[in-house]
MARBA-633570 format. One record per residue (C-alpha): residue in three letters; x, y, z; residue number from 1. Coordinates in steps of 0.5 Angstrom, whole numbers, plus 500, padded with zeros to 3 digits. Layout:
BEGIN
[Ala,[X,Y,Z],NUM]
...
This chain:
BEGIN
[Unk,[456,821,131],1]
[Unk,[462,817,128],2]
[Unk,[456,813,123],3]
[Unk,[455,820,119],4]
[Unk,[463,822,118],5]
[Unk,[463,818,111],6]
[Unk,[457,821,108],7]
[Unk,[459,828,111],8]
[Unk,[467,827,108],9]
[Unk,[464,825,101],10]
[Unk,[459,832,102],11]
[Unk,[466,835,103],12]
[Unk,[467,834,095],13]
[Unk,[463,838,092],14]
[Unk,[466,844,096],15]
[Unk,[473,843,097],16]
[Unk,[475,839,091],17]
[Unk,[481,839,087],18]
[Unk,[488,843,088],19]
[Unk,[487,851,088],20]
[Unk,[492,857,090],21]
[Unk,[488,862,090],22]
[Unk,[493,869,093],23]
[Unk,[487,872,098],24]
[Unk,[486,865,101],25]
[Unk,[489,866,107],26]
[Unk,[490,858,107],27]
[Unk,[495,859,101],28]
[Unk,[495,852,096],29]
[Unk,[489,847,098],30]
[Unk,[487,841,096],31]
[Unk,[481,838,098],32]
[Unk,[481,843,103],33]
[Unk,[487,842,106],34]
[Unk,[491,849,107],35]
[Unk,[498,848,106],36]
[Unk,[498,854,112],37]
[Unk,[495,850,116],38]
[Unk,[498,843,115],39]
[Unk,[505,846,113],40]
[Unk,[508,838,113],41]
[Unk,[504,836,108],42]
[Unk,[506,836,101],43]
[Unk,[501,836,095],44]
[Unk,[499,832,092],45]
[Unk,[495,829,097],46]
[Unk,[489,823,095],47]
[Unk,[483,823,097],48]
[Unk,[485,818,103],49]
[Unk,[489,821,106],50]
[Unk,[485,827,106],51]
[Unk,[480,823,110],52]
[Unk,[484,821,115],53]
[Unk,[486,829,116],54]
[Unk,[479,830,117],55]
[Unk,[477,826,121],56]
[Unk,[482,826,126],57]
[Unk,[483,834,126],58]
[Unk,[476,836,125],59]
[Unk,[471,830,127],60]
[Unk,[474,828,132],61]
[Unk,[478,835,135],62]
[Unk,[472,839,133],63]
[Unk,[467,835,137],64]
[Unk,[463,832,132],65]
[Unk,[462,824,135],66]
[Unk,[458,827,140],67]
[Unk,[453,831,137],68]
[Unk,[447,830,134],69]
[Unk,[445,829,126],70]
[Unk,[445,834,122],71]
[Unk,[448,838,127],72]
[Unk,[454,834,127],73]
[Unk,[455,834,119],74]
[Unk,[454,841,119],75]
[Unk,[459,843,124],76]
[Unk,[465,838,121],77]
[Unk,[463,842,114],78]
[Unk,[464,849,118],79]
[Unk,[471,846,122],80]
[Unk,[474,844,115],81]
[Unk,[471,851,112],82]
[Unk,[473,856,117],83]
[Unk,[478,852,121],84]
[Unk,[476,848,128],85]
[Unk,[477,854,133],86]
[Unk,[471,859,129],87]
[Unk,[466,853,128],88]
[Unk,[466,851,136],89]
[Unk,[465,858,137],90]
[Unk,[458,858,133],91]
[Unk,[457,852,135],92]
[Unk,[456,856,142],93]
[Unk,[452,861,138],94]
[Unk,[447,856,137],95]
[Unk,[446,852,143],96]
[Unk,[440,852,148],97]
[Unk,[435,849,144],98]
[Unk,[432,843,146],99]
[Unk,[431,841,138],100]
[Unk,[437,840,135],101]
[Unk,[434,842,128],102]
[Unk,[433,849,131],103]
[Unk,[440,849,133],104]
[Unk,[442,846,126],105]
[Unk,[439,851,123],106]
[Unk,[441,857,128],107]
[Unk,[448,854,126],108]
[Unk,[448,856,120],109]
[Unk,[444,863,120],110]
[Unk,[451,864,125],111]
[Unk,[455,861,120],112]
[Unk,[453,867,115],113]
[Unk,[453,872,120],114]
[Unk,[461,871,120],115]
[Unk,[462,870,113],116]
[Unk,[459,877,112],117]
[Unk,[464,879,118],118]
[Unk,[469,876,114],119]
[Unk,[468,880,108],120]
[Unk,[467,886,113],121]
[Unk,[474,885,116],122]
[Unk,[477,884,109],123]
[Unk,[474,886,103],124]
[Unk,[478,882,099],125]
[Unk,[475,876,101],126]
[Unk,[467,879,098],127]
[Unk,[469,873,092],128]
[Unk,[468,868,097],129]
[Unk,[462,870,099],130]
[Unk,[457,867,094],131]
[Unk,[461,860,094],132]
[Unk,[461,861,102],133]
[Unk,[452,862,102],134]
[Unk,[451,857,097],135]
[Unk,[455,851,101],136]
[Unk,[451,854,107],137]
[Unk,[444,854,104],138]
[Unk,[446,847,101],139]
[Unk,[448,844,107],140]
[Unk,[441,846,110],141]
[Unk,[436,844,105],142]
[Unk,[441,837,105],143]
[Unk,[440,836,112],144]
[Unk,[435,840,116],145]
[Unk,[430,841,110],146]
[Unk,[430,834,108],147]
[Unk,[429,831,116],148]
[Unk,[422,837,115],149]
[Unk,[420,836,109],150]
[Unk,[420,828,110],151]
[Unk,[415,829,117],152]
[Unk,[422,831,121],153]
């Protein structure tokens, strides 16, 4: 839903603040999430504006966000930016088949982890990603799905 874009964009923040060039990234230079190798015509600096333009064109929107419920939705457009639009919509997928959106929120997630781990496994120099990658994750989940539970759903 196009009313939760706002609030997951700011979500964003917390995990993909900044500028880094990190040499096992496969992105390359990012900032605010934003892969050089992925986005080869822009040229950072970038502001923050502009990165939630980015986003919300080329991951809410491409990634098929609007039409999903809350917090699905908000999970799955932190999963597009993260492991690109593509890996998302395939646990998205995964997760479907529920006729409860916050058990499918919550197997998106378990999904999401389960491909980190294969990342790691596929290339184990990526392990330094894995901690920061689970803790985004777990957040997430407590942020919206156990926040909804905890508060008589």
């Amino acid at each position: 839903m196009r009313e939760n874009f706002e609030s997951a964009a700011e979500s964003l923040k917390e995990f993909e603040g900044g500028f880094s060039n990190d040499a096992d990234d496969p992105g390359g230079a990012t900032m605010f999430g934003i892969a050089s190798a992925s986005h080869p015509d822009i040229v950072f600096p970038i502001t923050w504006e502009q990165a939630k333009d980015i986003y919300l064109l080329e991951y809410w929107v491409r990634g098929g966000c609007d039409v999903l419920a809350y917090p699905l939705d908000v999970l799955h457009f932190d999963c597009c930016v993260n492991m690109g639009v593509g890996a998302a919509g395939r646990i998205l997928k995964l997760s479907q088949g529920y006729n409860d959106v916050l058990k499918e929120s919550v197997d998106y997630q378990h999904h999401r982890m389960d491909r980190y781990i294969e990342i790691v496994g596929e290339k184990p120099k990526m392990l330094k990603f894995l901690r920061g990658w689970m803790i985004r994750t777990l957040k997430l989940l407590d942020r919206t799905v156990l926040t909804i539970w905890t508060q008589g759903g």
